[in-house]
N, C-alpha and C positions, 0 to 999 in steps of 0.2 A: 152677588158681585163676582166679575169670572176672574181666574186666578191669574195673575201677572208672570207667574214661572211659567219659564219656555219651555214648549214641549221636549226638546233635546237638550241637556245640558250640556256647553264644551267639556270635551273631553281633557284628563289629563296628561302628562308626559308618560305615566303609568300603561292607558289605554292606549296607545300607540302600537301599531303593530310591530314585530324586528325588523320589518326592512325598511320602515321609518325610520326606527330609532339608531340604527347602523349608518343610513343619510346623514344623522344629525352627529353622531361620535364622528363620521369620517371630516367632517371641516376642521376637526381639530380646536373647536370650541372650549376643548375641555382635556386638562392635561393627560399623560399617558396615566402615573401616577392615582390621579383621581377618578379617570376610570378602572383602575385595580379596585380602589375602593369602592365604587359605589357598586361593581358586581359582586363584592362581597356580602356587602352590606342590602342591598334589594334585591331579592332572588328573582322577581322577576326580569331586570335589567340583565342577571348574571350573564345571559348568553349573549347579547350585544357586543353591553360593553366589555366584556371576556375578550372577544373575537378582535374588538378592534383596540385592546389594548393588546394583545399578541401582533397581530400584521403588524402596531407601529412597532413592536420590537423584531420584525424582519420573520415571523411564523406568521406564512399565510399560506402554506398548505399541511391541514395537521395530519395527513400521511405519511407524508416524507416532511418529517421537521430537521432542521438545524439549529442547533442552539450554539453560537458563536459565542457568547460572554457568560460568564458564570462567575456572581459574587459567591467568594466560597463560603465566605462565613459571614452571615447577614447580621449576629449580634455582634461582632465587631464595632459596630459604627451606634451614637448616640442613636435614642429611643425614636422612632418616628423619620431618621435621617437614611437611614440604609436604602441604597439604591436597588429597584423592582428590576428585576430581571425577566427574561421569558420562561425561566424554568419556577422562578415565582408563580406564574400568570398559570402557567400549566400544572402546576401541585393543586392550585388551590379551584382549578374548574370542574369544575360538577360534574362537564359533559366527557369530558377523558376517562372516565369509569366505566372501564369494562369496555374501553375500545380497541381496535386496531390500529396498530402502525407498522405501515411497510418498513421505511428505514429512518433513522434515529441516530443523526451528526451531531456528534458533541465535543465543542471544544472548549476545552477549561480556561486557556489564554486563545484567542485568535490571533494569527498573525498579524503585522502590519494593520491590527484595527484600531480605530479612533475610539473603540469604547473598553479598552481594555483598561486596568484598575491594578493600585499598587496590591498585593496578594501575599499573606504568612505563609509557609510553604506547611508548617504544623495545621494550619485552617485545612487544610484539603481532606483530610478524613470527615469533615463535616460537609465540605462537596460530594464528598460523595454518597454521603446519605440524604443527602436533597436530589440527587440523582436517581437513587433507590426507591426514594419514596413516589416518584412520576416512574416509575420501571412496575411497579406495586401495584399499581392502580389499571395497568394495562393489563388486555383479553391475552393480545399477544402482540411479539413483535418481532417482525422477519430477519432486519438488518440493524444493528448498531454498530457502530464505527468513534471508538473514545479516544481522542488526541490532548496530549497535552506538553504543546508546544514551548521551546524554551526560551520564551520571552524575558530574558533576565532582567531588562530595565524598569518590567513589571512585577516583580518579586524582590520584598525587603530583604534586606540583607541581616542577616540574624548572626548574632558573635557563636550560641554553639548551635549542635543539632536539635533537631525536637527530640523531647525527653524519652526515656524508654516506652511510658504512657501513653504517649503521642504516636508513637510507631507500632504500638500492641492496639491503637485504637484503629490505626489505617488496616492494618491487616484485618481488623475484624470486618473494615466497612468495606472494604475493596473486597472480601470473600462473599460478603451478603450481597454486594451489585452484581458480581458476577454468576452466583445462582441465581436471583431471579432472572438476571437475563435468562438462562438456561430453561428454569421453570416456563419462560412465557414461548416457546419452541423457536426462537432466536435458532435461523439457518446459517447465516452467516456472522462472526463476531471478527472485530477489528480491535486490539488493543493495541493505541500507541503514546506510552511516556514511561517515562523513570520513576522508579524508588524512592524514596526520601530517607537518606540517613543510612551508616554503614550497617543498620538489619538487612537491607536489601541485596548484598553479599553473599556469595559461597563460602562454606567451612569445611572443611572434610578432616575426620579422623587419623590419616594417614597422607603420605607424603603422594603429592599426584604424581603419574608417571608423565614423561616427555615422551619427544614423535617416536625420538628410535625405542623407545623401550615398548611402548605401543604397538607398535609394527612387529618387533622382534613375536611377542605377545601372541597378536595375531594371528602370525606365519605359524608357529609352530601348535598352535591351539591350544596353548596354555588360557587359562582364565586369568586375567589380571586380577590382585588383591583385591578384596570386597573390599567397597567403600558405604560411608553412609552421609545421608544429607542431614545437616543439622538447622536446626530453627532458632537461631539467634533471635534474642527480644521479642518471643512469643508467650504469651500469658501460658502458664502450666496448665490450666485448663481444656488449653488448644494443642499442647505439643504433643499429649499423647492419644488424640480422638481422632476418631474417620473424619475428615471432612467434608461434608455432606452438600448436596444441591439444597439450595432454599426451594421448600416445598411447604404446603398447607397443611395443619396437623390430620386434615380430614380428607387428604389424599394421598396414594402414594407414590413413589419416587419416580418422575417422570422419567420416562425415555427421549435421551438429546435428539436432536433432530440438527445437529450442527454438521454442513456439511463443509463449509469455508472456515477455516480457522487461522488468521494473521498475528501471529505473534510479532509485535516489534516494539516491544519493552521486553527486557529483562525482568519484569513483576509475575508473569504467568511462570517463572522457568525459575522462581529463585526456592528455597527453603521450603516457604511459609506456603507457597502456592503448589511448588512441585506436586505433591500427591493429588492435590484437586485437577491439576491438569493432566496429569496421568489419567486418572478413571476418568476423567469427561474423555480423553482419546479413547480410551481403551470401551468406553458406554455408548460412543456415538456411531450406531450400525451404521448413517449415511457419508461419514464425513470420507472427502476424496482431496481435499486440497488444503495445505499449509504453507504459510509466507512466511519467511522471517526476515527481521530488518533493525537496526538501531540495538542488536545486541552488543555487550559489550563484556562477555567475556572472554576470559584468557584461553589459550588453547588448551592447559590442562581439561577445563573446564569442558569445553568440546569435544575432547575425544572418549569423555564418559558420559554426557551427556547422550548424546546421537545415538550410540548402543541402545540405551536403554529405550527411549524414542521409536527405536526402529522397530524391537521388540512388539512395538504397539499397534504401529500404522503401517506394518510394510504388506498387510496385505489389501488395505484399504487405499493407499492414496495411490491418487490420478494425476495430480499437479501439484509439483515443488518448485517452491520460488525463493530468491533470497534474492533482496532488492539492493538494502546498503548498508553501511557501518558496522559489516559482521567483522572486522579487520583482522581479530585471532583465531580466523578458521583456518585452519591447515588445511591441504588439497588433499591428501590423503586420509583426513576425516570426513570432508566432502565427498568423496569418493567409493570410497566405503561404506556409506550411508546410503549412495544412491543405487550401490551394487544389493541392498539389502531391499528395492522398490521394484519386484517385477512387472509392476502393474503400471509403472508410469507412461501416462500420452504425453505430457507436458513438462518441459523442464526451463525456469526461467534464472539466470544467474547473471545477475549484475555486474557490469564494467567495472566496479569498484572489487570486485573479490579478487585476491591475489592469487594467481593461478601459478605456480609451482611444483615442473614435473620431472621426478627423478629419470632419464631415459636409462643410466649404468643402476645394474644391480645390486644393491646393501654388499659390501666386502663380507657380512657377518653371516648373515641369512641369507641371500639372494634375494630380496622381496625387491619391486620396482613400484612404482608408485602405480595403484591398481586400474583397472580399465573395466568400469563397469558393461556388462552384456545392454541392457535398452532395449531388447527385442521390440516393443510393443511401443517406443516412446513416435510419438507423430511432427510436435511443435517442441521446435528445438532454438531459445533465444540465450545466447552466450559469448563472452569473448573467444576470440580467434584461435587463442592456444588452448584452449578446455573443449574446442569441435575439436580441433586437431587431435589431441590426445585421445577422444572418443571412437573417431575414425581407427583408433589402431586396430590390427587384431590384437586376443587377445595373449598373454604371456607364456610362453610355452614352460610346463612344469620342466626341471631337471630331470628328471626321468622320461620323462616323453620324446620319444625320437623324434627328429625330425620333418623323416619321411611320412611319418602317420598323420601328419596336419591335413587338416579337412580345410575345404574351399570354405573362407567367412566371410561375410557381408553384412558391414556394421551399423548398427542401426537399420534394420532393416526395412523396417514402416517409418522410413522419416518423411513425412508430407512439405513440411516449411521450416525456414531457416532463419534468423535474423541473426546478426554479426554486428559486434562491435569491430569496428577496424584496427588495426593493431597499432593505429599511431594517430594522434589527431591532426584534423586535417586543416588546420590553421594555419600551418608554415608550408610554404610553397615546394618546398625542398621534399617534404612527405610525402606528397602524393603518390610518383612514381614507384617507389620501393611497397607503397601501401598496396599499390593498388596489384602489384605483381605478387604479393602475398597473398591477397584474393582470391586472382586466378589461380593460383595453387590449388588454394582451399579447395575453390568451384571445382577443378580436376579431382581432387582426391575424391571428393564427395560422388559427383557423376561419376566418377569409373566401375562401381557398381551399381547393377541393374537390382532397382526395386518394384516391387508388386504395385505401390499405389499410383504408380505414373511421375512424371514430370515432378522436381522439387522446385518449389518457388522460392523468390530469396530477398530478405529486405535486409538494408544497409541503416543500421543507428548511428545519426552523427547528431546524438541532442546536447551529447556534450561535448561537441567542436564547436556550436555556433547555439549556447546555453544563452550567453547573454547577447540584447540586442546591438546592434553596432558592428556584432562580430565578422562581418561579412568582407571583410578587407581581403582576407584572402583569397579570393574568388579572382576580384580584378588580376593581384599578381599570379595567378595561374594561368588566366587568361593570356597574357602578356610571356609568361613561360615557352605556354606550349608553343606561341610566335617563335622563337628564338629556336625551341626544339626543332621544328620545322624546318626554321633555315639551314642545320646542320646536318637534318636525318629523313630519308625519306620515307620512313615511317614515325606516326603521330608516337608520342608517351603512350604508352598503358594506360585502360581505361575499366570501367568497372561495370563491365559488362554481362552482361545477367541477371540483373538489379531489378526487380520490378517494382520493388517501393521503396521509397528514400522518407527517413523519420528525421525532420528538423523538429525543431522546438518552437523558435516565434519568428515572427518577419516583421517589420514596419515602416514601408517608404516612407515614412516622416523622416528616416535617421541617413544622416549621406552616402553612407556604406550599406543601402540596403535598397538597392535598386532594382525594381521586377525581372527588370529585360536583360539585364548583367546578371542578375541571378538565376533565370531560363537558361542562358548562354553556358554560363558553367554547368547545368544540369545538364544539357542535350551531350557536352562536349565530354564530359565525366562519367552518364549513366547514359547510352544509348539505347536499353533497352526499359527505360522505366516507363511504367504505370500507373502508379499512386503516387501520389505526394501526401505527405502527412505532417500537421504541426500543430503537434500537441497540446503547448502550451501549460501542461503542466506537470508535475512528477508524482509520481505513482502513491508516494508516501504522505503528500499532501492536496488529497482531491478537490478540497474546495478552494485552495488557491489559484483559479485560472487564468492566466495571462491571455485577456481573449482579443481577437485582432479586429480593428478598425476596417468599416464596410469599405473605406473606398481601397485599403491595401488588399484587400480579396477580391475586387473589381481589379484592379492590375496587375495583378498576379494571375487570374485567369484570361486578361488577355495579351499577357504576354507568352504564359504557356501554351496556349492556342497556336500566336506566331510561331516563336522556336521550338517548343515540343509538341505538335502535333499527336504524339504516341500517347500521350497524359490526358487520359479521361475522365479519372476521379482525383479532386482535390479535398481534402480533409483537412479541417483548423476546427480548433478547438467550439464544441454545440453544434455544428452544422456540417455537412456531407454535401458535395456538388457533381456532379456527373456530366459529363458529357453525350447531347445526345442528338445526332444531326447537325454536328457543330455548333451545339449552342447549350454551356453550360445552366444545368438545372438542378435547386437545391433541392435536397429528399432530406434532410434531417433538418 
C-alpha cells in the first residue's frame, strides 16, 4: 500500500528564511515587546526579530545608533511591567558581540519627546551601568556623544538628595563607562549633563584667590599657594588610588587614541574625576581639540583650574572651543590660557562669554588684561571685542623703550573670520552703529598684509532671528533706509565684505517671514555675500534639528536668484544647494 505522507512536508515559521521572517515582524502582527521576547527565547528568531524590535524603537542603523530614551532603572516598575527600551534590545543581542560602531548618541531624557518617562535622579548610576554594559560588549567605538538633558517635568521631585551611597555609587559607574569607552579606542568623546547632589562640587583647603590677587600673582612670578582637590563622598577605597582606565586583566593598559574631547558637564572636571581626566589628557599622544560648555563654576575655580590644564595640553591642542554657559570665566583666565596654546589653528568663543578688557594699566603692578601672540591660529570665530583685543599689538614691558618696537602683525596666519555683531539686529535703530563697527573691524584687520591671502568673513546672526517670526525687522529696515535716502545722499552703512551670513531657520508659513522681503534686506545689508547658511540647530544639541519645509527652500532659492544674484550656495539644515548655470542643484 503506498504511503499517504507527502513527499515535502510544510514547512514551519522555524524554517523560514530571515528575510521572510523580517516581512512578517515588519506588518506589525506582533507587539514590539513580544518581539523582545521571542528573540530571547528562540535563538533562531533572535536576529529577526532583534532587528525589528530595534528599528520599531527608532535603531535602524547599528553603526551609527541613537538611543533617545533610557529607562534608568527597569526594576523600579512591577515584575514583568517595565517598559523595553532600545538599549534593552541592544544588551541583550547576540549579534552586537564584538562589533563596531562608528558613533553612539545617547540621551538619557530626550528633548521635547513623546517617550520620555517620569525618572529618580538616584536611578541614574544604574543607567549607567546599562550603558556600560552595551559599551563592554563592543570591538570598538569611534564616537560617543552622552547628553543628559534637563527635562525637569520628567524627573520626580525628591524632599533630600540621594544618599551619600547613592553618589559613591554614580562615581563608581560613571568612572567604569568612561574607561571603557576609552579601552574601546573612542576618538572622539562628548560628555554633556550635570552631577547629582552637592558631591559634585569644589572644595579646596585654602581660601581661593580673586582676579587681582591672580594677576598680581602672575606678573610678578610668584607661584600662588598650593591647593589641593578634595573628593567629597567618595568611598575610602577610591580616594586614595590611581584611577585607572577600565581594561582587561589579560591585557595591558591601552594607549587613548582620543583626539576630540568636549567637556560640557562639570562631572569630568570635578574632584572624583579630576585626576582621571588629567592622565587621559596628559596619555592621549593624538588629542588636538577641546570644547567646553554648560560649566558652571565660579571664577575662583577657573583661574586654578586652566593653569593646571594648560600644563597638559598646551602643546597638543589645535582647537579650543567654548560654546556656552561658562558665565564665571574671567577674560584674563581666558586669556592666559590661550597665550599658554602655541599651537592653535582654531579658536571658537561664543557670543555668550563676557568679554571684559582692562585697556588702563593695574595702578598696583601695571599688568593690562594680556594679549595673547596666535602666531599659527588660521579660523578665528568670536565676538567683536575679543577680535578687537586680539588685533592689538602686544604690551610693551616697562623697561622696553619705545623706539625698539619691531613692526607686529597680529595674527598672522588668519585665513577666516566669523563675528558675532556687536549688537543685535532686531531693532532698526542698531543697524547703522553696528554695521560701522564692522567696518572698523574689517579695516583693522585688513591693514595688515598676511602670507595666506585674502581673509574671508561670515556674519553670525542666529541669535538675532533664533526664533521663528523673528523677521519683523527686516521690513522696518527696509522702510528706514527709505527715509535715510530722503535726507542723505549717501545710503546707511552696510556690511560689506560678508561672504556668508549664518541664520538659524526660515519659514514662509509665518507672516513675518517672507523669501523676497528677506532677499531684499540681504542684497541691501550684505552686498557682497555668498553663502547663506541656516543651521537650524545648536551646536550643544545636535540631534535636535529644526529642519525646513521643501517648499520654503523652493522660495528662498527663487527668490535669491531674483534679488541676489551673487548667492550661489544655499545651506539649511541635511542638504547643500549650489548654483550652477543658473540653476540651483542639491549635492548633499
Amino acid at each position: 500500500m503506498a504511503s499517504t505522507t507527502p513527499t515535502h512536508a510544510p514547512k514551519g515559521l522555524l524554517d523560514l528564511p530571515p528575510e521572510i521572517l523580517l516581512l512578517i515582524f515588519e506588518y506589525r502582527c506582533i507587539a514590539a515587546d513580544e518581539l523582545y521576547q521571542l528573540s530571547v527565547l528562540c535563538r533562531h528568531l533572535h536576529w529577526p526579530a532583534m532587528h525589528t524590535f530595534l528599528s520599531r524603537k527608532r535603531v535602524t542603523d547599528l553603526q551609527n545608533i541613537i538611543l533617545r530614551n533610557i529607562v534608568w532603572n527597569p526594576d523600579q516598575f512591577i515584575a514583568g511591567s517595565a517598559p523595553l527600551d532600545a538599549l534593552a534590545g541592544l544588551n541583550a543581542s547576540t549579534f552586537m558581540c564584538g562589533a563596531s560602531v562608528k558613533t553612539l548618541h545617547c540621551y538619557f531624557q530626550y528633548p521635547n519627546s513623546p517617550y520620555n518617562m517620569f525618572q529618580y535622579p538616584s536611578n541614574l548610576n544604574i543607567a549607567l551601568r546599562r550603558l556600560a554594559t552595551f559599551v563592554r560588549k563592543l570591538k570598538s567605538l569611534d564616537v560617543i556623544r552622552i547628553y543628559l538633558l534637563s527635562e525637569k517635568r520628567y524627573l520626580h521631585r525628591q524632599a533630600d538628595f540621594p544618599s551619600d551611597g547613592h553618589l559613591a555609587e554614580w562615581t563608581e559607574s560613571f568612572l567604569e563607562l568612561a574607561g571603557l569607552i576609552v579601552g574601546r579606542g573612542c576618538v572622539e568623546m562628548t560628555i554633556q549633563y550635570d552631577g547629582i547632589g552637592s558631591a559634585m562640587e569644589f572644595s579646596f583647603t585654602n581660601a581661593a584667590p580673586n582676579s587681582r590677587a591672580h594677576r598680581i600673582g602672575h606678573f610678578i612670578g610668584r607661584r600662588l599657594e598650593k591647593h589641593q582637590w578634595l573628593r567629597p563622598l567618595v568611598p575610602k577605597k577610591l580616594r586614595f588610588m590611581t584611577l585607572p582606565f577600565a581594561v582587561s586583566s589579560k591585557t595591558a593598559l591601552p594607549v587613548s587614541s582620543i583626539r576630540s574631547l568636549c567637556i560640557h558637564s562639570t562631572v569630568l572636571l570635578t574632584p572624583s574625576f579630576l585626576p582621571w581626566t588629567m592622565r587621559l589628557l596628559k596619555e592621549s599622544p593624538n588629542l588636538t581639540s577641546i570644547s567646553f560648555a554648560h560649566l558652571s563654576f565660579g571664577a575662583d575655580v577657573w583661574s586654578r583650574l586652566l593653569p593646571d590644564l594648560a600644563k597638559v595640553v598646551s602643546h597638543k591642542l589645535i582647537e579650543f572651543s567654548i560654546l556656552e554657559s561658562c558665565w564665571k570665566l574671567s577674560t584674563d583666565d581666558l586669556l592666559f590660557f590661550l597665550d599658554r596654546l602655541p599651537r592653535l589653528t582654531k579658536l571658537v568663543i561664543d557670543r555668550a562669554v563676557q568679554i571684559w578688557v582692562c585697556e588702563e594699566a593695574d595702578e598696583v603692578v601695571g599688568v593690562r588684561t594680556p594679549i595673547p601672540a596666535l602666531d599659527c591660529l588660521e579660523t578665528l570665530q568670536a565676538p567683536e571685542d575679543l577680535i578687537l583685543h586680539l588685533l592689538k599689538p602686544p604690551h610693551r614691558r616697562f623697561w622696553e623703550p619705545a623706539t625698539r618696537r619691531k613692526p607686529y602683525t597680529p595674527l598672522p596666519s588668519l585665513r577666516h573670520v566669523t563675528v558675532y555683531p556687536s549688537s543685535l539686529l532686531v531693532d532698526t535703530t542698531s543697524y547703522a552703529p553696528c554695521a560701522e563697527r564692522w567696518l572698523s573691524l574689517q579695516s583693522t584687520i585688513n591693514q595688515h598684509r598676511r602670507t595666506n591671502g585674502p581673509i574671508t568673513y561670515t556674519l553670525d546672526l542666529q541669535a538675532d532671528f533664533a526664533a521663528t517670526g523673528k523677521y519683523t525687522g527686516i521690513a522696518s529696515y527696509l522702510e528706514y533706509r527709505e527715509l535715510y535716502l530722503q535726507d542723505s545722499s549717501s545710503p546707511p552703512p552696510s556690511f560689506s565684505g560678508v561672504s556668508e551670513v549664518v541664520m538659524y531657520h526660515f519659514d514662509n508659513h509665518y507672516p513675518n517671514d517672507k523669501p523676497q522681503l528677506f532677499c531684499q534686506w540681504l542684497k541691501v545689508l550684505f552686498p557682497d555675500v555668498r553663502m547663506v547658511t541656516f543651521t537650524g540647530v545648536l551646536s550643544t544639541l545636535p540631534e535636535q534639528v529644526l529642519r525646513m519645509k521643501e517648499g520654503t527652500v523652493v522660495q528662498l532659492m527663487k527668490s535669491l536668484g531674483e534679488k541676489c544674484p551673487g548667492v550661489d550656495v544655499l545651506r539649511v539644515p541635511e542638504s547643500e544647494y549650489r548654483k550652477v548655470d543658473g540653476r540651483w542643484i542639491q549635492v548633499i
